[in-house]
C-alpha positions in Angstrom: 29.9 65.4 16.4 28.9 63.0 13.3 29.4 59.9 15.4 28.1 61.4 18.5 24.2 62.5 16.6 23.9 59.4 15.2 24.8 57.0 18.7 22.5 59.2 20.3 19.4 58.7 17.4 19.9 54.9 17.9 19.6 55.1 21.6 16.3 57.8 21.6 14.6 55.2 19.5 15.6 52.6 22.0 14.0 54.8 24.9 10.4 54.2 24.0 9.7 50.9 25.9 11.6 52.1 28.6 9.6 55.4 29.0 6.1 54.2 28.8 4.5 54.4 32.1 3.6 51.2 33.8 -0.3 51.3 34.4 -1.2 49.4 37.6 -4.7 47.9 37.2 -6.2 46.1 39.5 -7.5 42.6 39.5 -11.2 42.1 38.3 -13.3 40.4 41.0 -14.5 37.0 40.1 -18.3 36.1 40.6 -19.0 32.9 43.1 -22.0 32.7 41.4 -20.9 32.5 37.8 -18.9 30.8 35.9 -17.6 30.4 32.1 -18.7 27.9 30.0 -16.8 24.9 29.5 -17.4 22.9 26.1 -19.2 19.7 26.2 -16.4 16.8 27.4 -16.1 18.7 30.6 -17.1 17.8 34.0 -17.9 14.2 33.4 -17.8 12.0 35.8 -18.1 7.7 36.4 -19.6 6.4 39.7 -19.3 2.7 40.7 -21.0 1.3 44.3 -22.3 -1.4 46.3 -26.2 -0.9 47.3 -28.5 -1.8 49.9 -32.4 -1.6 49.1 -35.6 -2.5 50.9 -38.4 -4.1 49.2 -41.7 -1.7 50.6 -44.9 -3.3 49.2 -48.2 -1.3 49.3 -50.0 -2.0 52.3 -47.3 -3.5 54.3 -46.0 -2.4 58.1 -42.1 -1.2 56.8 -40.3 -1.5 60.0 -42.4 -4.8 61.1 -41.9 -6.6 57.7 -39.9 -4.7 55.1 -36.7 -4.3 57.3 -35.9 -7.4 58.4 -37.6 -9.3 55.4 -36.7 -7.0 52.0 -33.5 -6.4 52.3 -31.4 -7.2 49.3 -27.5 -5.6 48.1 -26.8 -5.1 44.4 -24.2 -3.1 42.5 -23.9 0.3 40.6 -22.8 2.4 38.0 -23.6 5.8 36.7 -22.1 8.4 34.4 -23.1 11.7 34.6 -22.5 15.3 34.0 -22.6 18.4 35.4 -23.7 21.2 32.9 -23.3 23.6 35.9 -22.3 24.3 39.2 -25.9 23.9 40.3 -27.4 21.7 37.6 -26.5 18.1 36.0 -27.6 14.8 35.0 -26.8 11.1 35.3 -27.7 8.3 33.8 -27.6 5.2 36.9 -28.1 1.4 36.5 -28.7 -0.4 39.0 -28.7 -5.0 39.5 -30.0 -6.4 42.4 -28.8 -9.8 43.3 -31.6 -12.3 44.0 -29.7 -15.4 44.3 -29.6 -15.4 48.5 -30.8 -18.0 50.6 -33.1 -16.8 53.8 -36.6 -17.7 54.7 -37.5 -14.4 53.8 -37.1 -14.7 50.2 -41.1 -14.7 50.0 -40.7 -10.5 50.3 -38.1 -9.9 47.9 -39.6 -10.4 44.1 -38.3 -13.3 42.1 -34.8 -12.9 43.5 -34.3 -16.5 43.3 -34.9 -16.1 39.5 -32.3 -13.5 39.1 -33.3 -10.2 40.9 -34.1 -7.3 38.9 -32.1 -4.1 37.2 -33.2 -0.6 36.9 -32.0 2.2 35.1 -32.3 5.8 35.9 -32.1 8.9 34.5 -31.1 11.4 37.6 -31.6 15.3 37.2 -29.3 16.9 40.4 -29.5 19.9 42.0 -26.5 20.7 43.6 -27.4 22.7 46.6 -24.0 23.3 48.4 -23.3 25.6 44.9 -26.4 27.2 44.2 -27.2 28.6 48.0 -22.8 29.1 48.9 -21.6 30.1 45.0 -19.0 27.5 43.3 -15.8 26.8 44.7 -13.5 24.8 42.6 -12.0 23.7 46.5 -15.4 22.8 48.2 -14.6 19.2 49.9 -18.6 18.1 50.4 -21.7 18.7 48.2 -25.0 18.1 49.1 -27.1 17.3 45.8 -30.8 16.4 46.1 -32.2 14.5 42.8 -35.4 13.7 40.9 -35.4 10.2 38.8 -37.4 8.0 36.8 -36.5 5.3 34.6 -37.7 1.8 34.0 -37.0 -1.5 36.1 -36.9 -5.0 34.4 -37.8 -8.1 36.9 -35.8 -11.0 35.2 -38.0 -13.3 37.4 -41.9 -12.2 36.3 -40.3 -11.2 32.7 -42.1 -7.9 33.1 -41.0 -4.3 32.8 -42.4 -1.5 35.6 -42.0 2.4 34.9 -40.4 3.9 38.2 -40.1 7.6 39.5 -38.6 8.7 42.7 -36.5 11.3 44.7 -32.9 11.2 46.4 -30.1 12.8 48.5 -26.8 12.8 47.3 -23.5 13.5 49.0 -20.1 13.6 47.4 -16.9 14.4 49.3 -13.9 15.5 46.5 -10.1 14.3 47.6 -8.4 15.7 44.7 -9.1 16.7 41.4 -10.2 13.5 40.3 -10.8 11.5 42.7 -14.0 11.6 45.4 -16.5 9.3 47.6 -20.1 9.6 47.4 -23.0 8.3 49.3 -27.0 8.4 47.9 -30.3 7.6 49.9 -33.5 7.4 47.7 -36.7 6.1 47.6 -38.4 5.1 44.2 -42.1 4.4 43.3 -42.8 1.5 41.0 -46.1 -0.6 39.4 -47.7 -3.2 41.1 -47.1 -5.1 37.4 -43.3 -5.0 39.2 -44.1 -7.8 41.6 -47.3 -9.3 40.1 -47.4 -13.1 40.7 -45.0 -13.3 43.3 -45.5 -14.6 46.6 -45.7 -11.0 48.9 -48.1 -9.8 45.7 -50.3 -12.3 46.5 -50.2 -12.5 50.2 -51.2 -8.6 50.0 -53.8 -8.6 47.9 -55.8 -11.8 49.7 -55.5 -9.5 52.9 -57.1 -6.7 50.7 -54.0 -4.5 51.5 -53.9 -3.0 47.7 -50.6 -4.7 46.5 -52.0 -3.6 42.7 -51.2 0.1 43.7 -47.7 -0.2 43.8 -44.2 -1.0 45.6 -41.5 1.5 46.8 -37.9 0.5 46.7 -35.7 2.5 49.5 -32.4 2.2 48.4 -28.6 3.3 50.2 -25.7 3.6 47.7 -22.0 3.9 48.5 -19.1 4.4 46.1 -16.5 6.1 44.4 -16.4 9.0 42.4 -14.1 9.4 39.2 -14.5 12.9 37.5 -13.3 13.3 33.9 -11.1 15.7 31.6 -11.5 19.5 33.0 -13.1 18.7 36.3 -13.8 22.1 37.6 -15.2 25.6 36.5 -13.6 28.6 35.8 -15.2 31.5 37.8 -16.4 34.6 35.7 -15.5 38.2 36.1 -18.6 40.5 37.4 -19.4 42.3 34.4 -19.2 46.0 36.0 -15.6 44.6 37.5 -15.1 43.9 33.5 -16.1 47.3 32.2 -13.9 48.6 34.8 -10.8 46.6 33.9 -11.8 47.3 30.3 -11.7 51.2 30.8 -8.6 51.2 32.5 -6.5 49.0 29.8 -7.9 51.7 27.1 -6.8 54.3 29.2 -3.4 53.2 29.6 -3.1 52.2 26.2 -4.0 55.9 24.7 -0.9 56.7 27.2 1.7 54.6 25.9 0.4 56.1 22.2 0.9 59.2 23.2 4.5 58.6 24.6 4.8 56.7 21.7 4.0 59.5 19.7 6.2 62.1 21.7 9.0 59.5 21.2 8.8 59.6 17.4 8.6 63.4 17.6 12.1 63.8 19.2 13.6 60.9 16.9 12.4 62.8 13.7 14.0 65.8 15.1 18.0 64.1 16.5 17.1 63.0 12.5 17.0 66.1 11.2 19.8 67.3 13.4 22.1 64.4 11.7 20.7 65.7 8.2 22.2 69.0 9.1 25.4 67.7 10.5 25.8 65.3 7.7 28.9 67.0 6.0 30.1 68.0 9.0 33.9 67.8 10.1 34.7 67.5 13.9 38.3 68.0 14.6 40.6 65.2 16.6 41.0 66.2 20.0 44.9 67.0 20.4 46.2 66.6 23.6 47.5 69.7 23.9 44.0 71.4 23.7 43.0 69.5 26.7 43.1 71.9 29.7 41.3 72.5 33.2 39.2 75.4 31.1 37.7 72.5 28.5 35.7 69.4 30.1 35.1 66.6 27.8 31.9 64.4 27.9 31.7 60.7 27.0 28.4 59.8 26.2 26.5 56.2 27.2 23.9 54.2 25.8 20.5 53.9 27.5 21.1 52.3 31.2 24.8 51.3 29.9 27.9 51.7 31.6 30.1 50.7 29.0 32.3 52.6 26.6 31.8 51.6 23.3 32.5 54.8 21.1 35.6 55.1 19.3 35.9 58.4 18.9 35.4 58.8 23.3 38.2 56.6 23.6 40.1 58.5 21.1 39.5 61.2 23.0 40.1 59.8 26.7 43.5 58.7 25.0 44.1 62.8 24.4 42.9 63.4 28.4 45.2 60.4 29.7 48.0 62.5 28.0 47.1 65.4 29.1 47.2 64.7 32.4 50.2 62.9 32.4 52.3 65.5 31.1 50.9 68.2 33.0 50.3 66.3 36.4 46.7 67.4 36.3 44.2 66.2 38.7 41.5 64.6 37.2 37.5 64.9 38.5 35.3 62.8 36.4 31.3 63.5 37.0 28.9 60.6 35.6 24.9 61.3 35.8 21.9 59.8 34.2 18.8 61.3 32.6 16.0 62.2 35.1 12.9 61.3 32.7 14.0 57.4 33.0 14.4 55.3 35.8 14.1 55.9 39.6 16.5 57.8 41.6 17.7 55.0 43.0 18.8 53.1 39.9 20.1 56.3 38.1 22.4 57.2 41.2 24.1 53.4 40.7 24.1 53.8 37.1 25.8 57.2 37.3 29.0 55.9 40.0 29.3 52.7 37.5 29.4 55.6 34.3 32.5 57.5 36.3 33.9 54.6 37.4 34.3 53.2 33.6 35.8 56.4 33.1 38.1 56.5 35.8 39.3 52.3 34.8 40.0 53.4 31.3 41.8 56.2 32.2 43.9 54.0 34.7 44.3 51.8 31.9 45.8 54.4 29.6 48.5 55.0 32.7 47.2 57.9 34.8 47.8 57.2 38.1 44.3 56.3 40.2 45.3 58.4 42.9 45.1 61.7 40.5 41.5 60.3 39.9 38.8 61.3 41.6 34.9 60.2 40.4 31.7 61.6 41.7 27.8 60.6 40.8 24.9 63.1 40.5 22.4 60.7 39.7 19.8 61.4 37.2 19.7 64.9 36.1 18.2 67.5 33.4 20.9 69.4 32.8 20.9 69.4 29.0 18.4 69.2 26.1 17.7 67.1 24.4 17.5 64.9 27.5 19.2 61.8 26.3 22.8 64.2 26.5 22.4 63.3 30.1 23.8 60.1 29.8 27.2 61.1 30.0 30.2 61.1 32.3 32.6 64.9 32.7 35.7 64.8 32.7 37.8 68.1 34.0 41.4 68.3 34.4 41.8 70.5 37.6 
């Protein structure tokens, strides 16, 4: 009895984990409009291109003169960043080659002294984002911008303040790695072009060169985005609460099972207090009879025999029923407060079936055996005694 209280103390304290209820709760419901907030080395990115722009001086007829006569290609590179889905900036420069030889060099300004470079500071709107909600998978983004910045004409040796207005479109090919394609027109000074040829052409035909030049422009490049390259979507704040009530709710459950738990372990502890002194007989083999069953006990979803006193006393049976030519019925069950029927029906068979192999083992032939399962059951308090295999001689 000793042996038996305190086996069955150890595995009562082992049931807790196993009898907490598992809480189901459900998945929060992330918000395509918002997102967490990444720190400050995320969502960089590089851009590097090849440009075509069109010289448009004040006064002049653009698809007469500009087109065929302003053309010129450059290079550029930008780095930018996007602070959110909708919102970021970049920083863009911008060379335009002047050394090319055509008749029409007279439109394009000091190119033959070295072109000119422009840097701009880009503010981008990223529309696809804004109107659809983020998605970390979107392939193309449509991204109007805003710019100013300065251009430098290496020819005239003058500086011009500039301001315009773009379209950007980016197509994304994997997490790093995209295509984009801009069309802008910027504003500049007349002080841009001053002294060159077209400058002075226009303002002999009184067409107001002095007002100022636009420069259309049509970029094409790639794309290189930086370190954490995407946004992680936030929860909807009621889905939040929600998920939040529920975890407090299932944790106050598992305290309170918790609690129960230590309730019944306080008392098996009492029980082995009580029993402390106690003196159990040795099962003799000639008290064994069809009138007395005798339980072997198991731990918490085991099979496996591991008290010495239940062999001891299977020993006693294995005699008993060789001597008398008994037939043997061994019943295994489970508790019913743990695990599903299904489980407790297997663990029961494999519970008489350890019985009946040790038994078999100690020379009782398995044809006087016979083994049945009743699954998880209630039978006893307090409910871990359950977990037990009968064993009748018959």
């Amino acid at each position: 009895m000793k042996k038996f209280l305190i086996t069955l103390a150890f595995a009562t304290v082992g049931t807790v984990a196993v009898n907490a209820q598992t809480t189901s709760i459900e998945a929060p419901t992330l918000s395509k409009y918002s997102v967490a907030t990444n720190s400050f080395w995320s969502n960089w990115f590089i851009q590097a291109g090849v440009d075509m722009s069109l010289a448009n001086p004040h006064g002049v007829n653009f698809m007469d003169d500009v087109f065929p006569n302003g053309k010129s290609f450059g290079v550029d590179l930008a780095l930018g960043k996007q602070f959110t889905p909708g919102l970021g900036l970049r920083l863009k420069l911008n060379w335009e080659n002047g050394q090319i030889e055509n008749k029409h060099n007279t439109w394009t300004p000091a190119y033959d002294d070295g072109g000119y470079a422009a840097l701009y500071g880009d503010v981008m709107f990223n529309l696809s984002n804004m109107l659809c909600g983020y998605s970390s998978t979107r392939t193309w983004n449509f991204i109007p911008f805003m710019r100013g910045g300065v251009i430098r004409n290496f020819g005239m040796n003058y500086y011009a303040p500039a301001v315009g207005a773009g379209i950007e479109n980016t197509w994304r090919f994997g997490r790093h790695f995209g295509i984009y394609l801009d069309a802008a027109y910027t504003f500049t000074t007349h002080v841009f072009a001053k002294n060159t040829p077209y400058y002075a052409i226009s303002k002999i035909k009184g067409e107001g060169a002095e007002f100022g030049h636009g420069i259309v422009s049509v970029d094409l490049g790639v794309q290189f985005y930086l370190g954490k390259a995407t946004f992680d979507q936030a929860v909807r704040l009621e889905d939040y609460n929600a998920l939040a009530a529920a975890s407090e709710a299932a944790l106050a459950r598992l305290r309170a099972e918790l609690d129960a738990e230590k309730r019944l372990n306080a008392d098996l502890q009492a029980q082995l207090a009580k029993w402390k002194n106690h003196k159990c007989p040795e099962v003799n083999p000639t008290t064994v009879t069809a009138n007395a069953p005798a339980s072997i006990f198991f731990n918490l979803n085991s099979s496996k025999i591991n008290n010495k006193k239940d062999l001891i006393n299977l020993e006693a049976i294995a005699t008993a029923a060789k001597n008398s030519g008994a037939k043997v019925v061994i019943t295994g069950s489970a508790d019913s407060k743990t695990g599903s029927a299904n489980i407790n029906q297997k663990l029961a068979e494999a519970r008489a079936n350890a019985v009946a192999n040790q038994l078999v083992n100690l020379g009782v032939s398995r044809d006087k055996i016979e083994t049945k399962a009743v699954g998880g059951v209630a039978d006893v308090t307090p409910y871990p005694l359950n977990r037990r295999a009968v064993v009748e001689l018959k």
